[in-house]
Backbone as JSON, one array per atom type, in Angstrom:
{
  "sequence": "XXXXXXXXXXXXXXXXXXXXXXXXXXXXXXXXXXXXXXXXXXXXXXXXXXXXXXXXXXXXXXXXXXXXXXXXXXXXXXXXXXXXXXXXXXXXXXXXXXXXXXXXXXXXXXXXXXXXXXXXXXXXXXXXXXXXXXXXXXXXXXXXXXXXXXXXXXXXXXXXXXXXXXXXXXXXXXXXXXXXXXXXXXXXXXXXXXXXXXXXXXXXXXXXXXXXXXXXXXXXXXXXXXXXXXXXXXXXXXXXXXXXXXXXXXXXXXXXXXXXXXXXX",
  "N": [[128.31, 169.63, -148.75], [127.23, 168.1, -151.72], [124.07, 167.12, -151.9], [123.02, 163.91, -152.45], [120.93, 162.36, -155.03], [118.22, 160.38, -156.15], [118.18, 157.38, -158.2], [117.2, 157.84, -161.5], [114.98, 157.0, -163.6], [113.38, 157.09, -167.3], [110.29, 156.36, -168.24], [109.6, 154.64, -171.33], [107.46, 154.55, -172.95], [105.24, 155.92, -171.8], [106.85, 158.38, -170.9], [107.17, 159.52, -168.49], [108.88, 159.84, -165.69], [110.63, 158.06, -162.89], [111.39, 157.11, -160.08], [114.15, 154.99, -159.41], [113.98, 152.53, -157.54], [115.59, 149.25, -155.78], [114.86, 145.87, -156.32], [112.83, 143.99, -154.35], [113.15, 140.74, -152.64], [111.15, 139.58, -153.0], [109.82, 141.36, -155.17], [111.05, 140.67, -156.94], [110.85, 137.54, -157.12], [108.26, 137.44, -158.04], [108.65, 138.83, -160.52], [110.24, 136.96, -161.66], [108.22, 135.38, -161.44], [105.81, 136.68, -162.94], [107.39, 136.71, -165.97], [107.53, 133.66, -166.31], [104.82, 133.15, -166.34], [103.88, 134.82, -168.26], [105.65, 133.74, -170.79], [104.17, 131.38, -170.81], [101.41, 132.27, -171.33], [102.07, 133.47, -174.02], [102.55, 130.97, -175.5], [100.23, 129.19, -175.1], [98.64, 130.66, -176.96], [99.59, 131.08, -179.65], [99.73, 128.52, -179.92], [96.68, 128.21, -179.55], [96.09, 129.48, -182.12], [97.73, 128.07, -183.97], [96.08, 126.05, -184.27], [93.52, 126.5, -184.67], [93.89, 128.05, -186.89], [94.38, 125.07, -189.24], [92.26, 124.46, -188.7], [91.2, 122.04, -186.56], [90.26, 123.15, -183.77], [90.68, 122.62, -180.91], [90.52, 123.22, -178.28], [88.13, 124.57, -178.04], [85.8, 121.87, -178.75], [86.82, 120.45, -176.53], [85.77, 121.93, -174.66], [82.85, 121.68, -175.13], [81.84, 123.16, -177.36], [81.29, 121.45, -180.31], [80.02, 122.22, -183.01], [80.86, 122.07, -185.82], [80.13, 123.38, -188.42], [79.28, 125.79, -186.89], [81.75, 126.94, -186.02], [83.4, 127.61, -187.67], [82.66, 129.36, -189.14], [82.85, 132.38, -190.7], [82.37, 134.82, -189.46], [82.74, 134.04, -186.98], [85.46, 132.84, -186.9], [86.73, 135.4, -187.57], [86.16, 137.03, -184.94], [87.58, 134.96, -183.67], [90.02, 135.04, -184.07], [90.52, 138.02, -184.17], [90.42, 138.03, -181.34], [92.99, 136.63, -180.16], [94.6, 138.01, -181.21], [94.62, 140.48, -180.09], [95.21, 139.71, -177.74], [98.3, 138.56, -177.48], [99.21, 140.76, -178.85], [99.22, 141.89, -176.2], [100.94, 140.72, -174.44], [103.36, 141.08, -176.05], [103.91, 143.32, -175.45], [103.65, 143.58, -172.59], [105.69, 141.76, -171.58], [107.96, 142.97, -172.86], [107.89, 145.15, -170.89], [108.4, 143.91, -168.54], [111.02, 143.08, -169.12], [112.47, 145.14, -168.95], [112.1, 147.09, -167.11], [112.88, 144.99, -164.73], [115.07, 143.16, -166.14], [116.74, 145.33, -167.33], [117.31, 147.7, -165.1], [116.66, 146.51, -162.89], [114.48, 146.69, -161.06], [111.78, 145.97, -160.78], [108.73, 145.72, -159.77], [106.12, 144.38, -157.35], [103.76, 144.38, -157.41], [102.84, 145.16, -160.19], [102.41, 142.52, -160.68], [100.2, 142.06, -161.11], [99.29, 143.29, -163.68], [100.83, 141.78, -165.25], [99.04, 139.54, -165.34], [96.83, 139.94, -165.6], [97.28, 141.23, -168.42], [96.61, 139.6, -171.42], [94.67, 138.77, -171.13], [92.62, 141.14, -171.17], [94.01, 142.81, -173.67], [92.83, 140.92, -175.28], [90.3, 141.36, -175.28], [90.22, 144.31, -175.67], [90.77, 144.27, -178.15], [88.4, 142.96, -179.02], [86.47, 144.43, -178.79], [87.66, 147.02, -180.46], [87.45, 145.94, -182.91], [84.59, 145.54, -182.96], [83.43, 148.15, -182.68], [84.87, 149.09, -185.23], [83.4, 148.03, -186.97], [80.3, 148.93, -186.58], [81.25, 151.4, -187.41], [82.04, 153.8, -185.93], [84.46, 154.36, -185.93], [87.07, 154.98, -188.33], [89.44, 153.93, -189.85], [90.96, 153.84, -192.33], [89.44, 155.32, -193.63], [87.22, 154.64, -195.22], [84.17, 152.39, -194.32], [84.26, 149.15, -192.83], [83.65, 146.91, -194.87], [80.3, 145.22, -194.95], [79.57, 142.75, -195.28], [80.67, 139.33, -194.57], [84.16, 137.87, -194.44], [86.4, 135.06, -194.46], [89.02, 135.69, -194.96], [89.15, 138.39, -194.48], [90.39, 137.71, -191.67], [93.09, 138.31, -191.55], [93.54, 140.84, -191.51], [91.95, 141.64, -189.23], [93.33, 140.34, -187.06], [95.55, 141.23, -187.01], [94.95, 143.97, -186.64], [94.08, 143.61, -184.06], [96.26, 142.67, -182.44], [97.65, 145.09, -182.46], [95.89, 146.64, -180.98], [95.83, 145.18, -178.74], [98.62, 145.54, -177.95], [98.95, 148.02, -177.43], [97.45, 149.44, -175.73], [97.02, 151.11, -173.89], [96.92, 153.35, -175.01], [94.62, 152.91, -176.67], [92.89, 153.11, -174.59], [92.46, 155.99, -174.22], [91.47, 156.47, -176.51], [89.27, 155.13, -176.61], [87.99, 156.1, -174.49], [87.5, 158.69, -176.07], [85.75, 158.14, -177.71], [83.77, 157.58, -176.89], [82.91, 159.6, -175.12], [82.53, 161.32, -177.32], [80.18, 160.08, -178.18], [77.98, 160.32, -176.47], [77.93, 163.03, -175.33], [77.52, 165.3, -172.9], [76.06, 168.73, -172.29], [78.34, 171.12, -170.99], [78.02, 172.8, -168.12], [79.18, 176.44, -168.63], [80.38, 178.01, -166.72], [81.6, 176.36, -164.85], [82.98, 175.03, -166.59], [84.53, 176.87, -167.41], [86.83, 177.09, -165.01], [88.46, 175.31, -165.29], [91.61, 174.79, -167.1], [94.15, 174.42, -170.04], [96.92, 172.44, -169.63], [100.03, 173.78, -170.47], [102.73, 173.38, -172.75], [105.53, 172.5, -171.05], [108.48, 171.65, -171.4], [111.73, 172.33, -172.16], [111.87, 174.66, -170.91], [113.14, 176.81, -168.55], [113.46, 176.27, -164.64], [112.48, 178.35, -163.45], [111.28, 179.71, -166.13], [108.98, 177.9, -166.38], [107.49, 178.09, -164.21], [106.55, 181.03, -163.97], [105.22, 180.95, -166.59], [102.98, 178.96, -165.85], [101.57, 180.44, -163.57], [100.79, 182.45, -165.34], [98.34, 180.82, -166.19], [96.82, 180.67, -164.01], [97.8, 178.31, -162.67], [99.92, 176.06, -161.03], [102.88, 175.35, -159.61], [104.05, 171.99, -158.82], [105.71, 169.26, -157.96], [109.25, 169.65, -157.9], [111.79, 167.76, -159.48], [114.35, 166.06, -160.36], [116.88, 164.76, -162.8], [119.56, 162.94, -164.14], [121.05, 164.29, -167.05], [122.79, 163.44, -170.45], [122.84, 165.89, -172.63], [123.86, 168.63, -172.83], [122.54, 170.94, -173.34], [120.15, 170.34, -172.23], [120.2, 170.68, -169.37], [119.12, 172.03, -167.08], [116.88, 172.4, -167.9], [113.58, 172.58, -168.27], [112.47, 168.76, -169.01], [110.8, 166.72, -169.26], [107.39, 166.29, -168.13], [104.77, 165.89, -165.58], [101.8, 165.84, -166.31], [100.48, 165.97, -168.88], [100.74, 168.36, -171.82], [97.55, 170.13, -173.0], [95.84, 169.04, -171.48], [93.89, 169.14, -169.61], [92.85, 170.92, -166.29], [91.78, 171.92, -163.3], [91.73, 175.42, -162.24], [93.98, 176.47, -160.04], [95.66, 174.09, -159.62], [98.32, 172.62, -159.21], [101.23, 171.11, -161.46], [103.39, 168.76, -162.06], [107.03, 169.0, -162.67], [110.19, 167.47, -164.39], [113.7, 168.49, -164.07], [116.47, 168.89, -166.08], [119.74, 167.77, -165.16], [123.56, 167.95, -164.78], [125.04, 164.84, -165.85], [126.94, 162.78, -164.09], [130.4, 161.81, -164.55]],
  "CA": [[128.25, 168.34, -149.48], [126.04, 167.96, -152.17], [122.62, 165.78, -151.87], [122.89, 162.66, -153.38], [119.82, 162.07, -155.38], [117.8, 158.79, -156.02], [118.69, 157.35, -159.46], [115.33, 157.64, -162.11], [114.37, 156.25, -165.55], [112.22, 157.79, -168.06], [109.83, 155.3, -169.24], [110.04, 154.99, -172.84], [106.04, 154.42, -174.03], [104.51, 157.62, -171.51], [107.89, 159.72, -170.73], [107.36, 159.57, -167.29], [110.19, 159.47, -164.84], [110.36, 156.96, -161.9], [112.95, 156.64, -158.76], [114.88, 153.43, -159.23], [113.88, 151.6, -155.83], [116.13, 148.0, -155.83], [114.21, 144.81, -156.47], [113.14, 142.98, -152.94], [113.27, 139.29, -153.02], [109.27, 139.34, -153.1], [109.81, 142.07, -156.3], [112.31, 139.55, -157.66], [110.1, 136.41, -157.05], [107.03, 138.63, -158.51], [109.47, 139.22, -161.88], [110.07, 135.88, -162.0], [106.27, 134.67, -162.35], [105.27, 137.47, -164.45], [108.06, 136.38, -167.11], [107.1, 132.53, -166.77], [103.09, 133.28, -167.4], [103.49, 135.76, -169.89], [106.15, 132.73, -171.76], [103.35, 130.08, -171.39], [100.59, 132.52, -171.98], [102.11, 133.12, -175.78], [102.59, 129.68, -176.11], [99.16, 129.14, -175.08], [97.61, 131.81, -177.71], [100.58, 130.5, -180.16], [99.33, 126.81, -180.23], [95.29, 128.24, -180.51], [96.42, 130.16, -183.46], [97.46, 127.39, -185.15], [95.14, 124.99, -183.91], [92.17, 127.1, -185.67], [93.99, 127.92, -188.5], [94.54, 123.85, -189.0], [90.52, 123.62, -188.33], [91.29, 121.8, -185.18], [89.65, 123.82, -182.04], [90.74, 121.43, -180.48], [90.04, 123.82, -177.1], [86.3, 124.07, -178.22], [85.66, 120.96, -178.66], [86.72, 120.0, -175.28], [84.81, 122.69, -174.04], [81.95, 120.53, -175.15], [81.17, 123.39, -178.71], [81.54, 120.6, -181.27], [78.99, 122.33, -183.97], [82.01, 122.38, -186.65], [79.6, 124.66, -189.16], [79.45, 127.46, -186.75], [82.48, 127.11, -185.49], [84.25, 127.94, -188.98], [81.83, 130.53, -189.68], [83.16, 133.68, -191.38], [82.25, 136.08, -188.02], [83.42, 133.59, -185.5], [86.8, 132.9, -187.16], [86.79, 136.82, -187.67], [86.2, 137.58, -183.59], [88.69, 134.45, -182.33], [91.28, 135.94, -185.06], [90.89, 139.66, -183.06], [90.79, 137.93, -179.82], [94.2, 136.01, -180.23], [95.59, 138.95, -181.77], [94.96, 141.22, -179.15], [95.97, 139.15, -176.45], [99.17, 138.3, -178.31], [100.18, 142.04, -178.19], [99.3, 142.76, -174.84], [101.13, 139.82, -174.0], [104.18, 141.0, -176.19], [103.88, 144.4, -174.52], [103.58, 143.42, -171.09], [107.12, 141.06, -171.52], [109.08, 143.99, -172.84], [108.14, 145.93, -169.72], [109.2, 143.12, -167.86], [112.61, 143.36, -169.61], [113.02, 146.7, -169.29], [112.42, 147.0, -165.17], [113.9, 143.74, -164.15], [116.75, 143.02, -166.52], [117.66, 146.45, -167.51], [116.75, 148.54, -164.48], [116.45, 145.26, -161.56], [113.53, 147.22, -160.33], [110.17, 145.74, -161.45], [107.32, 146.26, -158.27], [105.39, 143.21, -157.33], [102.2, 145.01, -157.87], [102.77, 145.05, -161.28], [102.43, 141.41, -161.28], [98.53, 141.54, -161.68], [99.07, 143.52, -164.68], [100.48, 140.66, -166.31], [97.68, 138.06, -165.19], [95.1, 140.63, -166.34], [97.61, 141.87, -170.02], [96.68, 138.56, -172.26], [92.77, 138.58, -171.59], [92.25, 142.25, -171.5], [94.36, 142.61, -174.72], [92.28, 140.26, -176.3], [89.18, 142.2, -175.07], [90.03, 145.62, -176.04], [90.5, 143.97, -179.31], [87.09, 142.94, -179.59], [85.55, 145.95, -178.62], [87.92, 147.46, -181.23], [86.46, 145.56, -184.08], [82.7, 146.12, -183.06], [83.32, 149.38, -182.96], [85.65, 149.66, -186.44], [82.38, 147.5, -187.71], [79.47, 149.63, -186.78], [81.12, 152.65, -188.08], [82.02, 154.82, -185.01], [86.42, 154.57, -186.24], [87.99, 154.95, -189.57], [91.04, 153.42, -189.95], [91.22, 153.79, -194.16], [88.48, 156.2, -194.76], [85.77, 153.7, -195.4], [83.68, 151.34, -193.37], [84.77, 148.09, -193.03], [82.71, 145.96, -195.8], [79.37, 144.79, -194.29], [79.78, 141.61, -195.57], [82.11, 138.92, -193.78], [85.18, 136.42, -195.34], [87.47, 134.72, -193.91], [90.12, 136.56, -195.89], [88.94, 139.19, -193.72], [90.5, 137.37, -190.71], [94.5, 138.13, -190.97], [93.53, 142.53, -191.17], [91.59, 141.98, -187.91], [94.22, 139.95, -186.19], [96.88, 142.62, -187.37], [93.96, 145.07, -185.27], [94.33, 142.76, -182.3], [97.6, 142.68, -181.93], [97.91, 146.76, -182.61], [94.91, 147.2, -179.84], [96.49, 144.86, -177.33], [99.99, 146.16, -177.72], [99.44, 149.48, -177.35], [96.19, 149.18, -174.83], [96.77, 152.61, -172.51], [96.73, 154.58, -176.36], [93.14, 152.36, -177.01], [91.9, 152.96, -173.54], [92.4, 157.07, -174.45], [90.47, 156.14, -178.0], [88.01, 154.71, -176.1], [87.29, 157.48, -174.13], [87.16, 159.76, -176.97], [84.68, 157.49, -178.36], [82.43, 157.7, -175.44], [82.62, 161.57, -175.16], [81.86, 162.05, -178.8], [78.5, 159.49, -178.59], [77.51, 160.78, -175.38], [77.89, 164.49, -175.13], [76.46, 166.06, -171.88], [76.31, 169.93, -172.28], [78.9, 171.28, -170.16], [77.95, 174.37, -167.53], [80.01, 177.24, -169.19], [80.57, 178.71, -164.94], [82.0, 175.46, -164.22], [84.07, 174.44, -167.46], [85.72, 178.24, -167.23], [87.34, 176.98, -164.31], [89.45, 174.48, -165.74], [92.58, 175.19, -167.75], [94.78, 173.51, -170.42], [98.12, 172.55, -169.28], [100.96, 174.56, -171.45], [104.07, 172.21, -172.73], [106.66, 173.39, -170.81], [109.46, 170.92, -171.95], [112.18, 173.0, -172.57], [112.32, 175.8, -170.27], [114.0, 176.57, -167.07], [111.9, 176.41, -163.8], [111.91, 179.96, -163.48], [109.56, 180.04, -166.83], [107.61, 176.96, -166.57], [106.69, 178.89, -163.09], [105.57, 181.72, -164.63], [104.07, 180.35, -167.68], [101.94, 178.43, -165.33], [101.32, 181.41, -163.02], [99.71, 183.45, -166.42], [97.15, 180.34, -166.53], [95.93, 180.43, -162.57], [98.17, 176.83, -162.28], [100.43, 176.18, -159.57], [104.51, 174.95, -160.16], [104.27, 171.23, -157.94], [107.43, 168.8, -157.61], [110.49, 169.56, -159.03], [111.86, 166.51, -159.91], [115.69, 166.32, -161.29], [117.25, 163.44, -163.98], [120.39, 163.6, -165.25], [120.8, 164.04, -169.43], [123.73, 163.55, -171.31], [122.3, 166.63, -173.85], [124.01, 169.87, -172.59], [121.4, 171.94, -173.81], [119.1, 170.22, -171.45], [120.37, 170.9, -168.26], [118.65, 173.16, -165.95], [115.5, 172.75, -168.5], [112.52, 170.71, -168.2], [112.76, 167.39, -169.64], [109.74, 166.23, -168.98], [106.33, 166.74, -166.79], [103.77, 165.07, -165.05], [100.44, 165.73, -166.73], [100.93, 166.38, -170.49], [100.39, 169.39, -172.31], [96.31, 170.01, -173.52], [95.26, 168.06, -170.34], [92.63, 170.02, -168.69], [93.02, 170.79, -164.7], [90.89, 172.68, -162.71], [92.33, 176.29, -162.22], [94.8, 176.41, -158.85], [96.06, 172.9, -159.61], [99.46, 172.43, -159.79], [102.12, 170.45, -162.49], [105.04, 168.17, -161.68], [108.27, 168.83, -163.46], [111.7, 167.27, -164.26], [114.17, 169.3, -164.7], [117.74, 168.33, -166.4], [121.03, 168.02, -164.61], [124.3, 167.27, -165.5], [125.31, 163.44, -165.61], [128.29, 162.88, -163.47], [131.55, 161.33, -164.95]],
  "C": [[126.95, 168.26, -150.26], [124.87, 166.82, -152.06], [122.56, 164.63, -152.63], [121.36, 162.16, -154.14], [119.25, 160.65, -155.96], [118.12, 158.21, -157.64], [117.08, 157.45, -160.16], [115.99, 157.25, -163.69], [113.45, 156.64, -166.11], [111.52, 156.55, -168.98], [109.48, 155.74, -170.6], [108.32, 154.99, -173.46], [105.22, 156.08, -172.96], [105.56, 158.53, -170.85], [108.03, 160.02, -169.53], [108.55, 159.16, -166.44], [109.84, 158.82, -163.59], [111.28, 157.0, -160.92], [113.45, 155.02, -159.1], [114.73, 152.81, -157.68], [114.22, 149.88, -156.28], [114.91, 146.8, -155.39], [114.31, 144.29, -154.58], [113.57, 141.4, -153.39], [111.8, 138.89, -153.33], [108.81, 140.04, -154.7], [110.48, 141.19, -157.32], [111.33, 138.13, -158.07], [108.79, 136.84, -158.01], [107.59, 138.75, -159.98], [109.45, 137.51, -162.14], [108.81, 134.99, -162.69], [105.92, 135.29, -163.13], [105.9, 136.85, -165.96], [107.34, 134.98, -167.44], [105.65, 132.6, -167.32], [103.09, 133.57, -167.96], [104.72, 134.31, -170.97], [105.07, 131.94, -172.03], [101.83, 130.76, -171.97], [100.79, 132.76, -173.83], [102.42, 132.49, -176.1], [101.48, 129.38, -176.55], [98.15, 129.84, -176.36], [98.07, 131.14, -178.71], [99.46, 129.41, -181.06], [97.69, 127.25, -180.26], [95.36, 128.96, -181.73], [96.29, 129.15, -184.49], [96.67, 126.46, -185.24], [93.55, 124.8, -184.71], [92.4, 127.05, -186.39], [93.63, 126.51, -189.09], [92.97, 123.61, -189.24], [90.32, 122.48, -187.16], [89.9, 121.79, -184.24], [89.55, 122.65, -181.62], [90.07, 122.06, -178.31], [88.53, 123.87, -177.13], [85.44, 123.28, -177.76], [85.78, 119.9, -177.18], [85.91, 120.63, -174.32], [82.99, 122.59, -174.12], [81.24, 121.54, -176.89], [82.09, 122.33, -179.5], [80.92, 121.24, -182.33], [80.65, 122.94, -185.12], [81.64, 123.66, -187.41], [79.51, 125.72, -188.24], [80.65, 127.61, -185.94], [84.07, 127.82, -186.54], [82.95, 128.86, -189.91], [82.57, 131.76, -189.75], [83.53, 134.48, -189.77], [82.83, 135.74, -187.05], [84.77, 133.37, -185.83], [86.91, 134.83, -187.11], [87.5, 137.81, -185.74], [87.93, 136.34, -182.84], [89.87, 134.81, -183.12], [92.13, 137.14, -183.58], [91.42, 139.18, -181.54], [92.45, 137.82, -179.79], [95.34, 137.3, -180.09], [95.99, 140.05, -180.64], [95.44, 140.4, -178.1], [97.77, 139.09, -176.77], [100.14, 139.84, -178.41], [100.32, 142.82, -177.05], [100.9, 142.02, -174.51], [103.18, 140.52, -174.58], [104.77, 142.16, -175.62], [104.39, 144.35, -173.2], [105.63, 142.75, -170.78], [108.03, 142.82, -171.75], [108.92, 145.02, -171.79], [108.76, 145.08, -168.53], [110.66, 142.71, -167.92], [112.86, 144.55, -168.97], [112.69, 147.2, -167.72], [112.93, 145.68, -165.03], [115.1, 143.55, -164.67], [117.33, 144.3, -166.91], [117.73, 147.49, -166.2], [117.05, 147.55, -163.15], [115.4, 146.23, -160.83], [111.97, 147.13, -160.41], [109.45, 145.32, -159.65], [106.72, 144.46, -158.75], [104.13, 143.57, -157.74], [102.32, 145.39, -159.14], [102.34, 143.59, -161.9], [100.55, 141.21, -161.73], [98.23, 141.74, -162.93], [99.56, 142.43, -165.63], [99.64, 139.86, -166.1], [96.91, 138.7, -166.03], [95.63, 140.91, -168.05], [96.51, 140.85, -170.82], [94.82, 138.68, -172.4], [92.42, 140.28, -171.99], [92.96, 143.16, -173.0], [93.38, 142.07, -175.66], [90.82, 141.12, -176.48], [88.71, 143.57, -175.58], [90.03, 144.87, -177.87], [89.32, 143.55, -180.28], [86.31, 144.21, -179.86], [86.37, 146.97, -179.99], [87.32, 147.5, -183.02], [84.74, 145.77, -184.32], [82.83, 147.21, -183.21], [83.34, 150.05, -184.07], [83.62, 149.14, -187.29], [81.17, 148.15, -188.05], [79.82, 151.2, -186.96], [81.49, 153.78, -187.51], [83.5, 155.47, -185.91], [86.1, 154.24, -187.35], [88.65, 155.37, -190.12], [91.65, 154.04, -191.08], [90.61, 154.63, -194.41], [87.29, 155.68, -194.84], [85.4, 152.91, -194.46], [84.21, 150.51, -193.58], [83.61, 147.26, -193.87], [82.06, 145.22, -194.75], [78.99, 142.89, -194.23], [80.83, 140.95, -195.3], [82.74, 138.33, -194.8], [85.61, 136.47, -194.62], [88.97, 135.11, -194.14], [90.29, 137.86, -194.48], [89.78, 139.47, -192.03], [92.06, 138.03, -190.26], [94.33, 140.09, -190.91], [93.15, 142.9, -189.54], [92.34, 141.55, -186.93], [95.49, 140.8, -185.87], [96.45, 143.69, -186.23], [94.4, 145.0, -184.2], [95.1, 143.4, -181.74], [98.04, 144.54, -181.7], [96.92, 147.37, -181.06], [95.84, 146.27, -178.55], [98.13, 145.4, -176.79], [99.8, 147.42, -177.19], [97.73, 149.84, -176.68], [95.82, 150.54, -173.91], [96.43, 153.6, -173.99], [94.8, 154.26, -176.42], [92.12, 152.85, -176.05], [91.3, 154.8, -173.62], [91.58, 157.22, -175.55], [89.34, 155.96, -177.7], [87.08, 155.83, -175.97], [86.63, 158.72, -174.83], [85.77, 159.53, -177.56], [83.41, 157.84, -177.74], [82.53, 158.9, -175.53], [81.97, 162.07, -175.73], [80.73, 161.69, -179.5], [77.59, 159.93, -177.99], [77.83, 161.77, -174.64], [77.04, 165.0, -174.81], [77.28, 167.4, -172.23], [77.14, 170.41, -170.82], [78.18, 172.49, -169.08], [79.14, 175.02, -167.86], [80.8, 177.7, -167.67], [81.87, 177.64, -165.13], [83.5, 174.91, -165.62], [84.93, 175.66, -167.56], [86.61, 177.86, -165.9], [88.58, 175.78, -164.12], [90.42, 174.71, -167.47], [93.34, 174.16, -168.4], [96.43, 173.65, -170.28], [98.98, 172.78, -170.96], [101.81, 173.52, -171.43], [104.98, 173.43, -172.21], [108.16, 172.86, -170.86], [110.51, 172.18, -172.84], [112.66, 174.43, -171.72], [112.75, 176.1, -169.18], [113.01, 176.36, -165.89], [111.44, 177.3, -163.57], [110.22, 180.49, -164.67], [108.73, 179.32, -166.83], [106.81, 177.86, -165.07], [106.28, 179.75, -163.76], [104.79, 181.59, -165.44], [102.48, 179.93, -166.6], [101.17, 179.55, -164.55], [100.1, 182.44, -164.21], [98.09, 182.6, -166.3], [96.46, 179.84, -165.44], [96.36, 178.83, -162.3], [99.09, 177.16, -161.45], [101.8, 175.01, -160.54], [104.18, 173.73, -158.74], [105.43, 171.08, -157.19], [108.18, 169.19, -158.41], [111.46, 168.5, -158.62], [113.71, 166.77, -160.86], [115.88, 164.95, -161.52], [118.34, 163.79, -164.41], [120.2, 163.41, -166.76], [122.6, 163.98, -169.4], [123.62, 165.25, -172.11], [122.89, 167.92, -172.52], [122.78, 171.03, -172.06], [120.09, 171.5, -172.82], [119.09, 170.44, -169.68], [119.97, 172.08, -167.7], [117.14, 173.76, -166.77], [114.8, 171.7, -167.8], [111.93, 169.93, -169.3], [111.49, 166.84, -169.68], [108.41, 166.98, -167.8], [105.19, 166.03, -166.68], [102.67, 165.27, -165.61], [101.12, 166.77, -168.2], [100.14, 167.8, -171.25], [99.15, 169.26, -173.16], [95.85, 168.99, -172.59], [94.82, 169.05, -169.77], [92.84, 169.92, -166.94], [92.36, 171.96, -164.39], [92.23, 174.07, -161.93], [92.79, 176.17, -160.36], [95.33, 175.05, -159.03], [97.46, 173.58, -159.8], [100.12, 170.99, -160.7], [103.83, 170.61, -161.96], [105.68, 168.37, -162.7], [109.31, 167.96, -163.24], [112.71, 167.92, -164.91], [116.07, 168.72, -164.61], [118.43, 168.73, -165.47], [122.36, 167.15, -165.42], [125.0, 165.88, -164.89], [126.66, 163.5, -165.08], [129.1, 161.65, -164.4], [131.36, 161.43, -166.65]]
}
C-alpha cells in the first residue's frame, strides 16, 4: 500500500513548499483578527492619507504638534507621504497572505498573527529608511540622485517608494543587507571563506543528479521532499529547493529538495 503523503503548497512570493496542517480553532480565531486589523489598519492609513492631503492632520494636532508651518513643510510631507505608503503595502501584502492560507488553503498558523500587528508599522519603516538611503546616494533607482532640493510634487514618487518597499519588505530586507555589506566591508580570511560553497540550481533534475551535482561541490543531498505537478515533464525532477541557488553554505552542509510526482486523478 502506498504512503499517503501530507498535502503541500508552494508559496507563490519565495517558492517554498509547506505541509498543509488544518486550521485549529485558535489558528482560525488568529485568521480572524489578523484580517479585522489589517481591514481597520488600511482604513486607518486610508483616512491619514487624506486627512494630510486635505491639510487637516487632524492626528497631529491632537497629538498636541499644532505648528501648521512645519507641519506642511516640503520634507515632512515628503517622510509622512513614504511612511503611509509603506505601511499601506505591507498592509496590502500581509492581507493577500491572509487570503491565500486561510481562504484558499484553511491553513494560516497563529504565529503568523504577530506578523500582521508588526506588517503596517514596519512597512512604513522600511520605507523610510528606503528614502534616506535613495536620498544620500547609496541606491539608484533612475540613474541619478534624487534632486537635493525638496517639493511637495516630490511627495506622490516617494509614496509610490513606500508602498513598493512595504509590499515587497523580505526583497528590501535582502537590499538592505547588500547595502550594509557594500559600506562596511570586513576583509574576509581567504582559509576560512574557501570553506564555504555556492549552492548549484538544481531545479530540474532527478535526485540522482542533484545528488551528485552536490557531491562535486563537498555539499550534502538533505530532505527529499515530494509535491505533486500537473507538468509531466516534472515528475521525478526537482521542482524546487530549500536554499536558493548562489547562496553560500559552509562546505559539508546539506540542501533540501522537492521533487515532482504525479497528481492523482
Amino acid at each position: 500500500m502506498a504512503e499517503k503523503t501530507a498535502p503541500v503548497v508552494i508559496e507563490e512570493q519565495t517558492g517554498r513548499v509547506f505541509e498543509i496542517k488544518p486550521e485549529s480553532k485558535a489558528d482560525l480565531t488568529a485568521a480572524i483578527f489578523s484580517a479585522a486589523y489589517l481591514i481597520i489598519a488600511i482604513l486607518f492609513f486610508l483616512w491619514q492619507l487624506f486627512d494630510i492631503w486635505v491639510g487637516r492632520f487632524t492626528l497631529a494636532k491632537l497629538l498636541g504638534y499644532s505648528d501648521a508651518e512645519s507641519l506642511t513643510e516640503a520634507s515632512t510631507l515628503i517622510c509622512i507621504y513614504t511612511f503611509i505608503g509603506g505601511a499601506l503595502g505591507a498592509i496590502v501584502n500581509e492581507i493577500r497572505g491572509v487570503l491565500f492560507w486561510h481562504c484558499d488553503h484553511e491553513a494560516y498558523g497563529r504565529r503568523y498573527l504577530w506578523k500582521s500587528i508588526f506588517a503596517p508599522w514596519l512597512g512604513g519603516t522600511l520605507g523610510i529608511f528606503v528614502y534616506f538611503l535613495m536620498r544620500s546616494g547609496i541606491a539608484l533607482f533612475t540613474g541619478e540622485f534624487i534632486p537635493s532640493e525638496q517639493s511637495v510634487q516630490q511627495g506622490v514618487p516617494m509614496f509610490t517608494i513606500g508602498i513598493l518597499a512595504g509590499y515587497g519588505g523580505r526583497k528590501v530586507f535582502i537590499w538592505l543587507d547588500y547595502q550594509v555589506a557594500r559600506l562596511f566591508k570586513i576583509k574576509k580570511d581567504k582559509a576560512k571563506a574557501d570553506n564555504y560553497v555556492k549552492v548549484p540550481d538544481l531545479i530540474g533534475m532527478t535526485k540522482e543528479e542533484a545528488e551528485a551535482k552536490l557531491a562535486e561541490l563537498n555539499l550534502g543531498l538533505g530532505k527529499v521532499n515530494s509535491a505533486p505537478t500537473k507538468k509531466r515533464e516534472k515528475v521525478g525532477r526537482v521542482i524546487s529547493q530549500e536554499t536558493k541557488p548562489e547562496i553560500s553554505l559552509s562546505a559539508g552542509s546539506s540542501v533540501d529538495i522537492t521533487v515532482g510526482i504525479e497528481e492523482e486523478g
